[in-house]
C-alpha positions, -999 to 999 in steps of 0.1 A, spaced: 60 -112 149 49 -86 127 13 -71 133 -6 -75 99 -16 -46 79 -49 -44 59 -53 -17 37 -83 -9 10 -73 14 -21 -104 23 -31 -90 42 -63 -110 63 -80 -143 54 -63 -164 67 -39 -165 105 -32 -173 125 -4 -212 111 -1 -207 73 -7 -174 76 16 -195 89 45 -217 62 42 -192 33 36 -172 43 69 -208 44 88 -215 7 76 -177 -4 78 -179 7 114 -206 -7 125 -195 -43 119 -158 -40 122 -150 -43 160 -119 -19 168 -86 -43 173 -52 -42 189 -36 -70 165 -30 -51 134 -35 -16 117 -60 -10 94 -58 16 66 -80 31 40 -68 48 8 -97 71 -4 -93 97 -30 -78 126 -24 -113 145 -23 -129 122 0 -95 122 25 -106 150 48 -146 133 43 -129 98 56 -107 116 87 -145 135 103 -167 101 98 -137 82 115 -144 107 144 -125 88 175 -114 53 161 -83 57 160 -77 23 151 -81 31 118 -52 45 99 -57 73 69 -40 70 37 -34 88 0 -32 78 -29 -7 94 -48 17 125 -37 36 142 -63 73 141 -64 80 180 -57 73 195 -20 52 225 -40 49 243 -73 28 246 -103 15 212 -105 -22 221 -113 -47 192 -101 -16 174 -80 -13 171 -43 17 172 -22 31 153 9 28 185 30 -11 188 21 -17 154 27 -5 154 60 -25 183 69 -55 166 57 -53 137 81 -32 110 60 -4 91 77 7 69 50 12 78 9 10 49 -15 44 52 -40 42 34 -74 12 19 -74 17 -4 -109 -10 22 -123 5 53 -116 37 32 -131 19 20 -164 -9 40 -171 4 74 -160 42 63 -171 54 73 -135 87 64 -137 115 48 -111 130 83 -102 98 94 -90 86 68 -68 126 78 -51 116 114 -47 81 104 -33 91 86 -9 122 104 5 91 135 4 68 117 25 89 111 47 105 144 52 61 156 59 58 126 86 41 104 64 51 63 61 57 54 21 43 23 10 68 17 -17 42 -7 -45 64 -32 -65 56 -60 -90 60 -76 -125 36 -75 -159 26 -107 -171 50 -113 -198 80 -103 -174 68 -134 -151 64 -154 -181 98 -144 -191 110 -147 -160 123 -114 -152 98 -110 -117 126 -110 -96 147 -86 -114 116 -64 -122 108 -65 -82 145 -52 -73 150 -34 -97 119 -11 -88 124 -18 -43 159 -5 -55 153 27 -69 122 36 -45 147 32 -17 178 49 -38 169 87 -17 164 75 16 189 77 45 201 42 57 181 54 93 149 61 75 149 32 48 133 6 78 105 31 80 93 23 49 68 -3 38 63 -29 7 35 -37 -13 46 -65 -36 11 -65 -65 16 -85 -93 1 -64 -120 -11 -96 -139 -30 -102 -105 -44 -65 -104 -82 -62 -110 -85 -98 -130 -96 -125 -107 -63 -141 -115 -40 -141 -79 -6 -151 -69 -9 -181 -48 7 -181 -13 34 -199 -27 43 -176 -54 35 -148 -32 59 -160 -6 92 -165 -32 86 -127 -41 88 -117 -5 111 -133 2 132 -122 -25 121 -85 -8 135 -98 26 169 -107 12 169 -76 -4 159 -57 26 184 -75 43 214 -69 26 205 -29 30 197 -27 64 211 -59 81 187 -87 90 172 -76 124 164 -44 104 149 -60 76 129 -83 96 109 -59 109 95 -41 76 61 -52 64 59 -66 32 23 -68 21 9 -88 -9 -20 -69 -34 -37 -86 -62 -75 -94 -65 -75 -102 -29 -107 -113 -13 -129 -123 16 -120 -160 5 -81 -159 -4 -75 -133 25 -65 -159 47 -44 -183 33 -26 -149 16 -19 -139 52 -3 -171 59 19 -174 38 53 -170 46 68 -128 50 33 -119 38 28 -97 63 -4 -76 50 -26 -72 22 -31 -46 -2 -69 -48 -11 -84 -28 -42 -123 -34 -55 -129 -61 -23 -122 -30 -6 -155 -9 -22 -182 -30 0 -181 -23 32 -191 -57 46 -166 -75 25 -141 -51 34 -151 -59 69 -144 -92 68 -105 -91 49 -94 -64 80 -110 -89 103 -93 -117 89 
């Protein structure tokens, strides 16, 4: 069995002062747990916040946001794999559908990114997921591949099972619309095969796949059990600390 993973991606919300305050609340109802990892994504300013109010629970897992796709350079207002390790993160979200479609981050970069993060000791969560009119034109599972694919293309075949997936339908990003377990379990599954066929089965079987898409306190579960969903990727049921509280006790 794969432990579940429930991470928040808080985006671009909550800096250093309302991130202090959300990890106080968070951890005062959310009772530490052996049965799964739980990971936030704050901003990039609020990372090294995050990592002091955390103090000892190291039950909770640090993450960032975004690295860029070079180790270090002139890349005014960017942050690399090597600084983000150093400020407490162990895992780097790669290709998050809005740094793919409204920063035009394209496939290439999500390769170098990861291949990066590892190479700094951070895990890649390699983000992956269709528009609305490539479901309804039923290209999700070629979108899907196409994108695991190329975010896999850098990676040695002994590093590739250290990786992990977010599958988030961008039609199910931020509108109240979500996949249902059903569809959510034909994507991941799709994934596994995939997965599969790279690293042989006993490999494959052992990467998380997680699902992100207006998850919340009520869909959490029934996400969760849904076949090779293996974690969830939460965005703004993330930014309250008491809902938040309840998905990563789900």
């Amino acid at each position: 069995m794969r432990a579940p993973i429930l991470a928040a991606n808080w985006k671009m919300n909550h800096g250093p002062t309302e991130a202090r305050a959300f990890v106080a609340a968070f951890l005062a109802s959310y009772t530490a747990r052996t049965d799964r990892t739980v990971v936030l994504f704050p901003p990039a300013l609020s990372l090294s916040t995050v990592r002091d109010a955390l103090g000892s629970r190291a039950d909770i897992t640090l993450g960032v946001q975004n690295i860029h796709s070079e180790a270090k350079g002139a890349f005014t207002g960017e942050n690399s794999a090597a600084m983000a390790a150093d400020a407490g993160a162990r895992i780097a979200l790669v290709g998050h559908s809005e740094r793919r479609h409204v920063f035009g981050e394209p496939d290439d970069a999500t390769a170098a990114k990861c291949a990066l993060a590892l190479r700094h000791g951070l895990t890649p969560m390699l983000c992956v997921g269709e528009k609305l009119e490539q479901r309804e034109g039923g290209e999700t599972d070629a979108v899907v591949l196409r994108q695991l694919r190329a975010g896999l293309a850098k990676l040695a075949p002994a590093d590739a099972p250290n990786v992990l997936i977010a599958y988030e339908p961008v039609w199910a990003i931020g509108t109240g619309k979500t996949a249902t377990p059903v569809d959510a379990a034909a994507v991941h599954q799709v994934i596994r095969r995939e997965l599969a066929a790279r690293l042989g089965a006993k490999q494959a079987a052992a990467v998380p796949i997680l699902y992100g898409g207006s998850v919340t306190r009520d869909n959490a579960r029934a996400l969760l059990d849904a076949e090779n969903v293996d974690g969830l990727l939460v965005g703004g049921a993330s930014l309250d600390p008491s809902s938040w509280s309840a998905i990563a006790s789900t």
